[in-house]
C-alpha positions in Angstrom: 38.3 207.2 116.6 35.2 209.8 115.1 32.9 207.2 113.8 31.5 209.1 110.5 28.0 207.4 108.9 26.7 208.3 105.8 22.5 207.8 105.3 22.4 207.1 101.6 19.2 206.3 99.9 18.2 205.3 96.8 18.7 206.7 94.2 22.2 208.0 96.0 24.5 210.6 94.7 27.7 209.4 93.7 30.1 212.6 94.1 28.3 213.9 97.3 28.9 210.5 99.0 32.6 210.4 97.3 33.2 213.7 99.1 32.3 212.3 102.4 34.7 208.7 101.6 37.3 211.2 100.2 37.8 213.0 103.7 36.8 211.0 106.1 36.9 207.0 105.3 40.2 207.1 102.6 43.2 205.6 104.4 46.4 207.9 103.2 50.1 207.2 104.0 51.5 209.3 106.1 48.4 210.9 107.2 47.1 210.2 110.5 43.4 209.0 110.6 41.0 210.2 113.2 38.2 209.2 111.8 36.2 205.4 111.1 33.8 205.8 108.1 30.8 203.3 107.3 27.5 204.1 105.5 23.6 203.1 106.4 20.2 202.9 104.8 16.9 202.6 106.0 16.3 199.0 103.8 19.7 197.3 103.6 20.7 195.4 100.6 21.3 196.8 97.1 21.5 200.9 96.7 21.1 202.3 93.1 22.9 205.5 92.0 22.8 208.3 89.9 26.3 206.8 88.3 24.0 204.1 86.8 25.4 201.2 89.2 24.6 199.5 92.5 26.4 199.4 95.5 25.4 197.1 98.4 24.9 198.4 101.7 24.6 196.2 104.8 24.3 198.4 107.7 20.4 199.8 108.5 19.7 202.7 110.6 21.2 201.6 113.9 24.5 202.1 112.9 23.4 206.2 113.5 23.1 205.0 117.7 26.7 204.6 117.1 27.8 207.9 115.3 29.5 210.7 115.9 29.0 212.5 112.7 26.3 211.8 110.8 26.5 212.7 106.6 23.5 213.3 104.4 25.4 213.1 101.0 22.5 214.3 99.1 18.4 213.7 99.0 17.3 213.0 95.7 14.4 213.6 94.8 14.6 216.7 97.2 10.6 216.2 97.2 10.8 212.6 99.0 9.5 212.9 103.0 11.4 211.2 105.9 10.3 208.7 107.0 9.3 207.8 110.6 12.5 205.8 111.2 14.3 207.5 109.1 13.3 210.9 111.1 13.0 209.2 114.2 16.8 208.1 114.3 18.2 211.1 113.0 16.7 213.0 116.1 17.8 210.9 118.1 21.2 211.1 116.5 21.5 214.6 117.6 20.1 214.0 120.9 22.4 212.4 122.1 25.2 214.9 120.7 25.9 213.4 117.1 26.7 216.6 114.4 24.4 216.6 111.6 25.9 217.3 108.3 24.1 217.7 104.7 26.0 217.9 101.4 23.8 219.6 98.7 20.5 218.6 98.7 20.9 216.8 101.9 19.4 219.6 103.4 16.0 219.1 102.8 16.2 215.9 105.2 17.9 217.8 107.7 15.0 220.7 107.1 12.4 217.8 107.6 13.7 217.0 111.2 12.9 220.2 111.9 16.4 221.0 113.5 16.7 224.0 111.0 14.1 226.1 112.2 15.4 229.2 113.1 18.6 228.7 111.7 20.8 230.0 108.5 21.0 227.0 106.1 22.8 227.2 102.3 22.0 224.8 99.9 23.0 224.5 95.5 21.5 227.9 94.1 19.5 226.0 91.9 17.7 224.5 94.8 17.3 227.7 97.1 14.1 228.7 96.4 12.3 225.5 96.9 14.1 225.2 100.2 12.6 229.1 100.9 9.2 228.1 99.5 8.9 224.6 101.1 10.7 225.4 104.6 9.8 229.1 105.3 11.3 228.8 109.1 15.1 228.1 107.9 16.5 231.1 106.8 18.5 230.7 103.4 21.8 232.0 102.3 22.6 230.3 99.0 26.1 232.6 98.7 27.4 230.9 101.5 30.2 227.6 100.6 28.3 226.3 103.9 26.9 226.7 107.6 27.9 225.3 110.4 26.6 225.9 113.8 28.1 223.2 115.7 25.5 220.6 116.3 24.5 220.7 112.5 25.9 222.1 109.5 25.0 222.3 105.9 27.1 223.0 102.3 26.0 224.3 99.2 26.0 223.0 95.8 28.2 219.1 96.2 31.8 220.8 95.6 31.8 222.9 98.6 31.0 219.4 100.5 34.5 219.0 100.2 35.1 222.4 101.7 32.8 221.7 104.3 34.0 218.2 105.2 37.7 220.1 105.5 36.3 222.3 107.9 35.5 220.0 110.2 38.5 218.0 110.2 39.9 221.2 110.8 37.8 222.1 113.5 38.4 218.8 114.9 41.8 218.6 114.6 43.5 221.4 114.2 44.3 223.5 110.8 47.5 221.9 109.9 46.4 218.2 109.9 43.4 219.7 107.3 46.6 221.3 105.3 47.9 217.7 105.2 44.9 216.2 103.9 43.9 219.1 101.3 47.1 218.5 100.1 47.5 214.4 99.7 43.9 215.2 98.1 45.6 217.6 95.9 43.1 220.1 96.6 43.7 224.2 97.3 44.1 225.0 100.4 41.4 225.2 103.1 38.8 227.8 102.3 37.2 229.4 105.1 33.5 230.2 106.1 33.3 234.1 105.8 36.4 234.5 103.0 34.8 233.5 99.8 31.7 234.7 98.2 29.8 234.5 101.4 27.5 236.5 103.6 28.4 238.7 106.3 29.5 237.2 109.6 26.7 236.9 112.1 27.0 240.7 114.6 27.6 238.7 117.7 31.1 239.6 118.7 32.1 236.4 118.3 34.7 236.5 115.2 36.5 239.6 117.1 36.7 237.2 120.6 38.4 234.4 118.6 41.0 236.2 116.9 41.5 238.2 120.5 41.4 234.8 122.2 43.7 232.8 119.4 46.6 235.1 119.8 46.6 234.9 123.5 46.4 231.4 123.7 49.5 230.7 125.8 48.1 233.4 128.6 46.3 232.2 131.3 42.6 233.1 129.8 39.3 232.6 131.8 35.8 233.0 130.8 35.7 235.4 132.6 38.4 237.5 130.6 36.2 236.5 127.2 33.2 238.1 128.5 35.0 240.7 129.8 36.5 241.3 126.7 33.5 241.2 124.3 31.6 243.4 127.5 29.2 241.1 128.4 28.6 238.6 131.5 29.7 235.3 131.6 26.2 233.9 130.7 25.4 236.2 127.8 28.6 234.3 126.5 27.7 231.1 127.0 24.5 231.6 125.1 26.4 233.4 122.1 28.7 230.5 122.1 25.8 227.7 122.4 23.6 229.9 119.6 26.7 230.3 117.4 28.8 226.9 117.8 27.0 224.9 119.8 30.0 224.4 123.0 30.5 226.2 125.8 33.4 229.3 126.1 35.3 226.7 128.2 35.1 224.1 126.1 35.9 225.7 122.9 39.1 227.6 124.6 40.7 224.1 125.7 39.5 222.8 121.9 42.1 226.5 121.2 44.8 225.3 123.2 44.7 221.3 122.1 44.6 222.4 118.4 47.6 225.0 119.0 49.5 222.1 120.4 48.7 219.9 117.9 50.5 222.2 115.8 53.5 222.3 117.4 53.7 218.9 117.8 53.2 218.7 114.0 56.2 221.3 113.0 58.3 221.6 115.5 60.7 219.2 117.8 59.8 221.7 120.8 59.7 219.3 124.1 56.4 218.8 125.6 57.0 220.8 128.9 57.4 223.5 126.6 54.5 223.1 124.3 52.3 222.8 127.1 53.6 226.0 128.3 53.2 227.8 125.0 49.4 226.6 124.8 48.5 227.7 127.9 48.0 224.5 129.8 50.7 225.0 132.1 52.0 221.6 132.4 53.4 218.5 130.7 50.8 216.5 133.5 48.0 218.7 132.2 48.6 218.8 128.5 48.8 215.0 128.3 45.8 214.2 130.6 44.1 217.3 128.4 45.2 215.9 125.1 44.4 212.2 125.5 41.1 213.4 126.5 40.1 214.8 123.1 42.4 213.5 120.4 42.7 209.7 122.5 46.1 209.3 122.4 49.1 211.0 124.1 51.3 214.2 122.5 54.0 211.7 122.1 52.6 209.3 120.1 50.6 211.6 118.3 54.4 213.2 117.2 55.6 209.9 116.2 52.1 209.0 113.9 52.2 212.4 112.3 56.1 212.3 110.9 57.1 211.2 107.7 59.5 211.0 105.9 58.9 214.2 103.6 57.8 216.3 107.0 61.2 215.2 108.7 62.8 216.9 105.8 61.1 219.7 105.4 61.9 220.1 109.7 65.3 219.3 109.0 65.6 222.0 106.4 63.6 224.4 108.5 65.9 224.6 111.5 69.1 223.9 109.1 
């Protein structure tokens, strides 16, 4: 299981930190969870909100040496420094290969770390040029729903937290199981970084290579074929892909084929000789060692977890 911690602070934001319990720590029938979800705060004991109540919070800042994904749902007042822990654990957070996420104006204690510097962050209009003024380094795109660059990522105003929080489950786990969710949510469908309202895509090549890539997924691809195809060497690749998503082209083309089968497991009753075959990882033997490697279970019982009853009949009347 993801383990997904929240930082919340007083005085907390109450929808910025539902967004983050909505997607990732809600239990849903018939859903599958992948993800454990537990918040943390510097002093433990009683949290006020901005909802006018107060939540208790037991866990300090050592539940972020245990994290995965680490969720700033907000920083409020946007003026208030880091403190040494505070800063001290988030670093080392990403250190040791946690994703940092902000929600709003969680951004300006990811900007304090300093992991920003350099980098295209969004944040709530409203808040934009105080993030400009305060953090001239981080280069800010308020038009943007979010930003992800792998290792950290940032949303804009506290809706599009939601958007961004989908994005990673889709990223993590494939865009059908973030269908499934959006829609036991009752929310519209998945909107994409690039599609809505938002600043060009960076000129790196990169958007071209993954539709090129995504289409032949079932081919035997090498890195070697994505560099040649975006005509550049293997290592000019592997920085584009490190700058842009923070993984390497080999990792993120097996991340390709696991999600791809993921999906055929979900809508389809294709055997998994086959789906292993269609997804490029040429065997049964390879897809399962492949698959339990990153998802931590096997294809089968991932199958089984994902039916219900209202998938089986929408199979049933698909191949009818």
């Amino acid at each position: 299981m993801h383990r997904v911690v929240a930082l919340v602070r007083p005085v907390q934001s109450t929808f910025e930190l539902g967004c983050a319990v909505e997607v990732f720590g809600t239990e849903r029938a018939g859903v599958p969870r992948h993800y454990t979800f537990e918040t943390c705060t510097e002093t433990p004991g009683p949290v006020p909100t901005t909802g006018g109540y107060t939540m208790h919070v037991p866990r300090d800042l050592a539940a972020l040496d245990r994290a995965d994904t680490v969720i700033v749902p907000g920083w409020l007042p946007v003026e208030t420094p880091l403190s040494a822990d505070v800063r001290r654990a988030l670093l080392r957070a990403h250190a040791r290969g946690a994703r940092l996420v902000s929600i709003c104006s969680g951004v300006f204690a990811l900007a304090r770390t300093g992991l920003l510097d350099g980098r295209t962050a969004t944040t709530h209009r409203a808040r934009a040029e105080q993030l400009r003024r305060e953090f001239p380094r981080v280069r800010v795109e308020p038009d943007r729903l979010y930003v992800d660059h792998g290792d950290v990522a940032t949303s804009a105003g506290a809706g599009a937290g939601l958007d961004l929080c989908l994005h990673l489950v889709r990223r993590d786990h494939g865009a059908a199981h973030a269908a499934l969710l959006a829609r036991d949510m009752v929310l519209p469908p998945h909107r994409e970084d690039g599609r809505v309202r938002l600043a060009p895509a960076p000129e790196d090549g990169l958007d071209d290579l993954f539709a090129w890539a995504d289409e032949r997924v079932g081919t035997p691809l090498t890195v070697h074929d994505l560099a040649a195809h975006l005509g550049v060497s293997p290592r000019t690749l592997a920085r584009r892909f490190a700058d842009r998503l923070g993984t390497s082209p080999g990792a993120w083309l097996l991340s390709r084929r696991v999600a791809a089968a993921r999906t055929l497991l979900e809508e389809t009753d294709l055997p998994i000789e086959a789906i292993a075959t269609r997804v490029g990882l040429t065997s049964a033997v390879n897809l399962r060692r492949r698959f339990r490697t990153r998802v931590g279970t096997t294809p089968g019982a991932y199958r089984r977890a994902f039916r219900t009853p209202e998938n089986a009949t929408s199979q049933a009347t698909r191949h009818a």
